[in-house]
C-alpha positions as CSV (number, residue, x, y, z in Angstrom):
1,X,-23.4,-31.7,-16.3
2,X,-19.6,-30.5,-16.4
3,X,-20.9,-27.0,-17.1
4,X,-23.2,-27.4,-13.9
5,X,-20.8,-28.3,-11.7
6,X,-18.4,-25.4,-12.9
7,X,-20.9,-23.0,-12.1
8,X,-21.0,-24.8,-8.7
9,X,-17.4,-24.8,-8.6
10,X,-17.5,-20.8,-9.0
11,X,-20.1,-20.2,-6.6
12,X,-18.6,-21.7,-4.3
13,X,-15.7,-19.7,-4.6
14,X,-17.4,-16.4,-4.4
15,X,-19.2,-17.0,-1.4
16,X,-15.9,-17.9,0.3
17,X,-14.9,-13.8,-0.2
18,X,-16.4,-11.5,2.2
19,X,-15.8,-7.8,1.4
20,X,-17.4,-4.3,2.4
21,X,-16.5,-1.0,0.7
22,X,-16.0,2.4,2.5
23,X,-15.2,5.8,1.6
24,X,-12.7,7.3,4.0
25,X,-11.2,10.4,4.3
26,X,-7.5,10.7,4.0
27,X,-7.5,12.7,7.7
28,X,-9.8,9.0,8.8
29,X,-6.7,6.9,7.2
30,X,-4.0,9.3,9.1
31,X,-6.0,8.7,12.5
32,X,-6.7,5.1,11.9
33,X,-2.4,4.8,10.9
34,X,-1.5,6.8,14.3
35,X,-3.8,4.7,16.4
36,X,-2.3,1.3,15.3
37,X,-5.9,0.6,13.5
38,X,-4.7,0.6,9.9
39,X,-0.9,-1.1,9.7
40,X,1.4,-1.1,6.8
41,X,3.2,-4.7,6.4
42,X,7.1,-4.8,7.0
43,X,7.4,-6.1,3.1
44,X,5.4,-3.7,2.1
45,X,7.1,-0.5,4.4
46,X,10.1,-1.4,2.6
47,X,8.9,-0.6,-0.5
48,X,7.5,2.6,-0.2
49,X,10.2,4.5,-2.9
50,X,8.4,6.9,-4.8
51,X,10.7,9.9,-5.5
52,X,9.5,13.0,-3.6
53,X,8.9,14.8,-7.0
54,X,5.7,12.2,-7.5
55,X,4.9,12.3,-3.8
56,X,4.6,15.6,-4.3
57,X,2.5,15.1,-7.0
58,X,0.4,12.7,-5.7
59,X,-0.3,15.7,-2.6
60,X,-1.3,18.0,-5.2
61,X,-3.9,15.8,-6.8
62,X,-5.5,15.9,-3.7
63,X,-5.2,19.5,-3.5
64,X,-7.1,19.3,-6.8
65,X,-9.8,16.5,-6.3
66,X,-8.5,14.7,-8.5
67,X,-10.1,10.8,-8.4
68,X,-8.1,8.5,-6.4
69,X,-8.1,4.8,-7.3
70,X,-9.3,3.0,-4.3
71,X,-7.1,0.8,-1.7
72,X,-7.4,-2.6,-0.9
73,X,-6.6,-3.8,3.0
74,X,-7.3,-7.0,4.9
75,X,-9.0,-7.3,7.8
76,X,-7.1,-9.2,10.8
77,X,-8.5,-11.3,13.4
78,X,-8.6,-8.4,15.7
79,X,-10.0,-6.2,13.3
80,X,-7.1,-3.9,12.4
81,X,-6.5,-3.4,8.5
82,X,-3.7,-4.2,6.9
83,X,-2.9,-2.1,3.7
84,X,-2.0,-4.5,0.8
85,X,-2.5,-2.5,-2.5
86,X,-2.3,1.2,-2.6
87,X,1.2,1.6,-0.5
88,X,2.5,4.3,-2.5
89,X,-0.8,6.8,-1.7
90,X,-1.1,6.3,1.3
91,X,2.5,6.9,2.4
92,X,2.6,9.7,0.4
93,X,0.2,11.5,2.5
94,X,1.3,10.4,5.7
95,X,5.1,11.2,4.8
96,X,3.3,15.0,4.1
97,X,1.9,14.8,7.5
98,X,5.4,13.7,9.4
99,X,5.5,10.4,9.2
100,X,8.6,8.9,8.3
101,X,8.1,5.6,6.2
102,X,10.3,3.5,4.4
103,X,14.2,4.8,3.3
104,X,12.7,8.7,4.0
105,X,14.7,11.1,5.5
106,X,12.7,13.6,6.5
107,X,10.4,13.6,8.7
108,X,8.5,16.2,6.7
109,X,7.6,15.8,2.9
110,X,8.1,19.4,1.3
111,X,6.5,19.7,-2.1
112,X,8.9,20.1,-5.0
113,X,7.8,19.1,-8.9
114,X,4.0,20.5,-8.4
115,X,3.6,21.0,-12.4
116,X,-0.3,22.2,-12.1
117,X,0.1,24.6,-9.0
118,X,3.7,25.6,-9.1
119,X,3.1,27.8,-6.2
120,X,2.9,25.1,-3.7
121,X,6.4,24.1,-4.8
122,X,8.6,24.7,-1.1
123,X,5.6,24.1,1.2
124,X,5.1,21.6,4.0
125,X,2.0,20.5,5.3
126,X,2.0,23.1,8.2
127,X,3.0,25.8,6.3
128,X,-0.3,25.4,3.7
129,X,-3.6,27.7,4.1
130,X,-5.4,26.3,7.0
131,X,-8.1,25.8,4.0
132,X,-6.1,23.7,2.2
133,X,-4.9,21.4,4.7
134,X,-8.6,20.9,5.8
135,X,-9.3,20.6,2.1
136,X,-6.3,17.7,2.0
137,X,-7.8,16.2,5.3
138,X,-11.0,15.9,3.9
139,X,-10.4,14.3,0.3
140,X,-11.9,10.9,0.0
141,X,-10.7,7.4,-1.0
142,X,-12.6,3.9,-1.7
143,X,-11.5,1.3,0.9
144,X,-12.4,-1.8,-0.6
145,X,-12.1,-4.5,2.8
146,X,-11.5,-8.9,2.4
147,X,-13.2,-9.0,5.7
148,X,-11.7,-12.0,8.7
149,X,-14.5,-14.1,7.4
150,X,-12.8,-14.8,3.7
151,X,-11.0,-17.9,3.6
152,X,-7.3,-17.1,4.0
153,X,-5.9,-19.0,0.6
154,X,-8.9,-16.9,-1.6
155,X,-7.7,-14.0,-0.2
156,X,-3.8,-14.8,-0.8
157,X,-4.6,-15.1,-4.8
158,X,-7.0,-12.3,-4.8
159,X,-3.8,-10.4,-3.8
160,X,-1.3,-11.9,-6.0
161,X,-3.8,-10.2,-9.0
162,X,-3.5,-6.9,-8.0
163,X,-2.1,-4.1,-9.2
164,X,1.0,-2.9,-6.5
165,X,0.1,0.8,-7.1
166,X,1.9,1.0,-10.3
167,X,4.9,0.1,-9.1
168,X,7.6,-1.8,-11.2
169,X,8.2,-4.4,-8.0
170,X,10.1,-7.6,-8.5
171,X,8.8,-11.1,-8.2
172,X,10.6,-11.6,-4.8
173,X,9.0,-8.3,-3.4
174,X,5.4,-9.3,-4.8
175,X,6.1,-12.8,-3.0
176,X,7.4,-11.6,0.1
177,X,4.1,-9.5,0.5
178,X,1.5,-11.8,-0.2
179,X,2.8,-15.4,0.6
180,X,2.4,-13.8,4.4
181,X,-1.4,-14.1,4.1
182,X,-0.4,-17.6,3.4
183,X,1.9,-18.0,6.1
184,X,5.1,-16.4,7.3
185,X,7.3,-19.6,7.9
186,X,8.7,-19.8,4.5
187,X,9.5,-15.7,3.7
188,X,11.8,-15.8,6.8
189,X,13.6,-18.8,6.4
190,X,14.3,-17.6,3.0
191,X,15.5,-14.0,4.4
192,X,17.2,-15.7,7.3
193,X,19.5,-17.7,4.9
194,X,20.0,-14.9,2.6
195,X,21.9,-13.1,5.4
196,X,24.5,-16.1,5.4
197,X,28.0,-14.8,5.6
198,X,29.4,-17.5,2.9
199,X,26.2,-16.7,0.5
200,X,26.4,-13.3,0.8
201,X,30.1,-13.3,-0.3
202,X,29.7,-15.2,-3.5
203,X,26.7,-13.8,-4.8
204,X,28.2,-10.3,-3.9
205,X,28.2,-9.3,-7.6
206,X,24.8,-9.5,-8.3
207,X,24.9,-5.3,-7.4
208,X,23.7,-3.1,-4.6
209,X,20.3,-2.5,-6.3
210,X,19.3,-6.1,-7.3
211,X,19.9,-6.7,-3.4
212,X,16.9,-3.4,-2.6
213,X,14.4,-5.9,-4.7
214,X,15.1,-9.3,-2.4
215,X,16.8,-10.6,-5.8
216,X,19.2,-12.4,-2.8
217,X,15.9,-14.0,-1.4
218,X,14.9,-15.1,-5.0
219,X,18.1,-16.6,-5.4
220,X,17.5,-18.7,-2.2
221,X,14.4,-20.2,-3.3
222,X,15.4,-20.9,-6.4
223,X,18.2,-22.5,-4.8
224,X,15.8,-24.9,-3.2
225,X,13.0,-25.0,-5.9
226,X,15.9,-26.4,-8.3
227,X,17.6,-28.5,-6.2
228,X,14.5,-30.4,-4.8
229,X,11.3,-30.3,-7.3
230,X,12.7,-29.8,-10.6
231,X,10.4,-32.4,-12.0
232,X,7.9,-29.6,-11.6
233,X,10.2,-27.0,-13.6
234,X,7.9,-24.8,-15.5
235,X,9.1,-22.0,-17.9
236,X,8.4,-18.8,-17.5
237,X,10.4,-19.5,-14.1
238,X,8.3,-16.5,-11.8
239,X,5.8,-18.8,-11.6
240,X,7.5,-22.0,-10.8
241,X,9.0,-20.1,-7.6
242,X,6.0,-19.1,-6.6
243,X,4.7,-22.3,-6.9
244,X,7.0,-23.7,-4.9
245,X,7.0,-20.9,-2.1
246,X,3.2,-22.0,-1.8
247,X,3.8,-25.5,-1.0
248,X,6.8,-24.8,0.9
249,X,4.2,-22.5,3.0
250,X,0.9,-24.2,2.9
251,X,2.1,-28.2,3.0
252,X,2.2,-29.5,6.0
253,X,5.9,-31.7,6.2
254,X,6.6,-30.9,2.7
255,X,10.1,-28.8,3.0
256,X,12.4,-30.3,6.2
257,X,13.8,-26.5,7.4
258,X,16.1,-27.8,9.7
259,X,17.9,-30.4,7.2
260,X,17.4,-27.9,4.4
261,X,19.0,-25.2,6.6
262,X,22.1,-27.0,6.9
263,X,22.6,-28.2,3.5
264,X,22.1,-24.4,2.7
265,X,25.0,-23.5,4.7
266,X,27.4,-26.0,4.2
267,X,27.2,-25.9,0.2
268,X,27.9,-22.2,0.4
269,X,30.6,-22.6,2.7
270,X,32.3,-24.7,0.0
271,X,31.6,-22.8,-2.5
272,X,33.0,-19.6,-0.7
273,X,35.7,-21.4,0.7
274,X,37.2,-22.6,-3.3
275,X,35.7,-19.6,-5.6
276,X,34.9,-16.3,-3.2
277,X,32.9,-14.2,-5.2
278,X,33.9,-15.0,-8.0
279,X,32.0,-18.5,-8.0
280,X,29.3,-17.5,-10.6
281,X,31.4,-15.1,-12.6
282,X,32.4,-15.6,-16.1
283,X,36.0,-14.9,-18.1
284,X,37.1,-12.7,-20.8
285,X,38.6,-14.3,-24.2
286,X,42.0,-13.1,-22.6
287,X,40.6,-14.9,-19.3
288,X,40.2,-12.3,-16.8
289,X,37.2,-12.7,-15.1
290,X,34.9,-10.8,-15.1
291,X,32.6,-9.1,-12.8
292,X,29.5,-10.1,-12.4
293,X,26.8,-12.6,-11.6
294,X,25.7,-15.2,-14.1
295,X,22.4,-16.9,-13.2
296,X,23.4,-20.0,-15.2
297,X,26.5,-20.8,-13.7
298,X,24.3,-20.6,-10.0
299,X,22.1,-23.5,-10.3
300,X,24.6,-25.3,-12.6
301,X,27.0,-25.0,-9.5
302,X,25.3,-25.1,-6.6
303,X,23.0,-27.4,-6.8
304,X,24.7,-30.4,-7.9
305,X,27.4,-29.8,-4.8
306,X,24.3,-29.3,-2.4
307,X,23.5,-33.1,-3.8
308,X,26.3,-34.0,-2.7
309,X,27.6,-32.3,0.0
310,X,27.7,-34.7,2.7
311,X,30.5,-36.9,0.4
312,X,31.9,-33.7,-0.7
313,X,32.5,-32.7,3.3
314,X,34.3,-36.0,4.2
315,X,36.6,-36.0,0.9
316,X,39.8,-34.5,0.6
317,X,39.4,-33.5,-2.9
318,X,37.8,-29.8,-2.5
319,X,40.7,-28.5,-4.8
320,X,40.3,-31.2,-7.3
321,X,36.9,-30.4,-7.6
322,X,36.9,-27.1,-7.7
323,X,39.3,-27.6,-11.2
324,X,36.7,-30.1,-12.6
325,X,34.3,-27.1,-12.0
326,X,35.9,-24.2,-13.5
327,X,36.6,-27.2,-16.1
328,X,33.0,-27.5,-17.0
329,X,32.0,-23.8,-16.5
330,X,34.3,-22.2,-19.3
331,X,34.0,-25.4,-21.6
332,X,32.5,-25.5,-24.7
333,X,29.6,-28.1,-24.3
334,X,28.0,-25.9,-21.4
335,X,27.4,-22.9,-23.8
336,X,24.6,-25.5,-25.3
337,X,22.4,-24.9,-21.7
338,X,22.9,-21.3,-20.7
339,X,19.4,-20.6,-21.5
340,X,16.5,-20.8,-18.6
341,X,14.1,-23.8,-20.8
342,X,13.4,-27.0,-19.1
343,X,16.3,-28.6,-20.6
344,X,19.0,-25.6,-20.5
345,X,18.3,-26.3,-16.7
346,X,18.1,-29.7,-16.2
347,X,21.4,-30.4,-18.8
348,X,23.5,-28.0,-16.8
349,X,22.7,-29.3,-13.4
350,X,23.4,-33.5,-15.0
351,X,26.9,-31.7,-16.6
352,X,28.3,-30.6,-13.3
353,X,26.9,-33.3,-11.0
354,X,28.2,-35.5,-13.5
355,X,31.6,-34.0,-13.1
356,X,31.6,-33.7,-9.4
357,X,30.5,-37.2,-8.7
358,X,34.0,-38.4,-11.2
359,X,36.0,-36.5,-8.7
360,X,34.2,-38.0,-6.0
361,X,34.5,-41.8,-7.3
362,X,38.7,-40.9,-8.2
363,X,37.7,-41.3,-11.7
């Protein structure tokens, strides 16, 4: 009977898919990009970074009929398609056909690292044989569609198991772009409170580059996935966040964004206001501290002072506080939960509440 109903179960699943596949023409894909019919999500623009070398590369695959791997897009309410896996293709060719995506600079992709044909090495679109531009125009891709009709949650973790084009993306990035066929509420609170002034300052040493992969944004939700459901703390943490980025999405009352907000922005005021940016840094033997960003020392801080905030706000202890912190971060007994397990976490978030809430009761 059990196996009966899971091949119910499965079924019923299936049928909640709707797809269609269609070969188009790379000259069909420009045409549908121009005309607003085929649209390339804001998260996903972003992300277009291939180096022009394997752009170029990419153009003279084409050039050679080499097989394409097909694309994947969703079909909106109005029936425009929105291109979820295969980013990197497609903005290839449009960047060779002037169109300016992403952090490109030219408006123009000129082909440099062409390793088969050598010769097209220099050349823009334009500047081709007119019989290999049509030749371009005319290569073909498979365009696998989710049509309106799937049911929008199916669809959202048919997406989160797809390949992004071979691109190394990080968890944030991977979130940020399918969570929206969830919902878009909870991606831009997250960016919104990632562009607070007092955040920004002390997690300033997590690097330019770790900021270009929404590491900031991950650092917000982890922020609230610690501080409010750690009971549902699961190791390996990428998909604990996501997890909670779901329910903070799809449940209806389940995350308060207005108290949440301001809880956000007052415990990062403190924060900033005792430690700057070097809040979640680390010292040297000799004591200098060091720079840079230690994960550990971000949930061991900042959550237990966003638990108690509203005490810590109407104290006039900040400074004490602050030396019961740095008293705990470079002592000896927090080097036992440095590590990201169930209990490295939930030790190190007891150790400093614990030694917030003495201050706090003039212990």
């Amino acid at each position: 009977m059990a196996l009966e109903n899971l091949i119910e179960n499965v079924d019923s699943q299936i049928i909640q898919i709707r797809t269609k596949s269609l070969d188009v023409s790379f000259n069909e894909l420009y045409d549908m990009y121009k005309d607003g019919e085929l649209t390339i999500a804001p998260d996903y623009q972003r992300l277009f970074r291939w180096e022009e070398e394997k752009q170029s590369r990419f153009v003279e695959s084409l050039i050679l009929e080499m097989p394409v791997p097909p694309i994947f897009v969703i079909e909106t309410q109005n029936g425009v398609y929105e291109l979820i896996d295969g980013l990197q293709r497609i903005s290839s060719y449009l960047h060779f056909r002037g169109e300016k995506l992403g952090e490109t600079e030219d408006d123009f992709l000129v082909l440099q690292g062409c390793d088969i044909v050598p010769d097209l090495n220099g050349l823009n679109f334009d500047m081709l044989p007119k019989a290999l531009q049509i030749k371009i125009k005319r290569s073909f891709v498979r365009m696998e569609v989710i049509k309106k009709e799937s049911e929008t949650s199916l669809k959202y973790h048919m997406f989160k198991r797809l390949n992004t084009g071979g691109e190394l993306l990080s968890a944030q990035e991977i979130r940020n772009c399918t969570i929206r066929l969830l919902g878009s509420t909870a991606i831009d609170f997250l960016e919104e409170c990632s562009r607070d002034d007092n955040f920004r300052s002390v997690i300033k040493r997590i690097g330019y580059e770790k900021s270009k992969t929404k590491y900031d944004q991950e650092l917000v939700l982890r922020f609230f996935a610690t501080k409010n459901d750690m009971e549902s703390y699961r190791y390996p943490v990428t998909e604990y966040l996501t997890r909670y980025l779901e329910k903070m999405t799809i449940t209806e009352g389940y995350f308060d964004y207005i108290k949440e907000k301001q809880i956000f922005q007052d415990t990062f005021a403190f924060i900033n206001q005792q430690f700057g940016e070097e809040a979640f840094s680390g010292k040297t033997q000799s004591g200098t501290v060091r720079n840079e960003f230690v994960l550990y020392y971000f949930d061991g801080i900042a959550v237990p002072v966003a638990r108690l905030i509203d005490k810590i706000k109407t104290c006039s202890c900040g400074d004490k506080i602050k030396e019961r912190i740095c008293d705990i971060k470079y002592g000896t007994e927090l080097q036992s939960y440095k590590t990201g397990s169930v209990n490295g976490v939930k030790k190190r978030i007891e150790l400093f509440t614990e030694g917030v809430q003495e201050i706090l009761d003039g212990r």
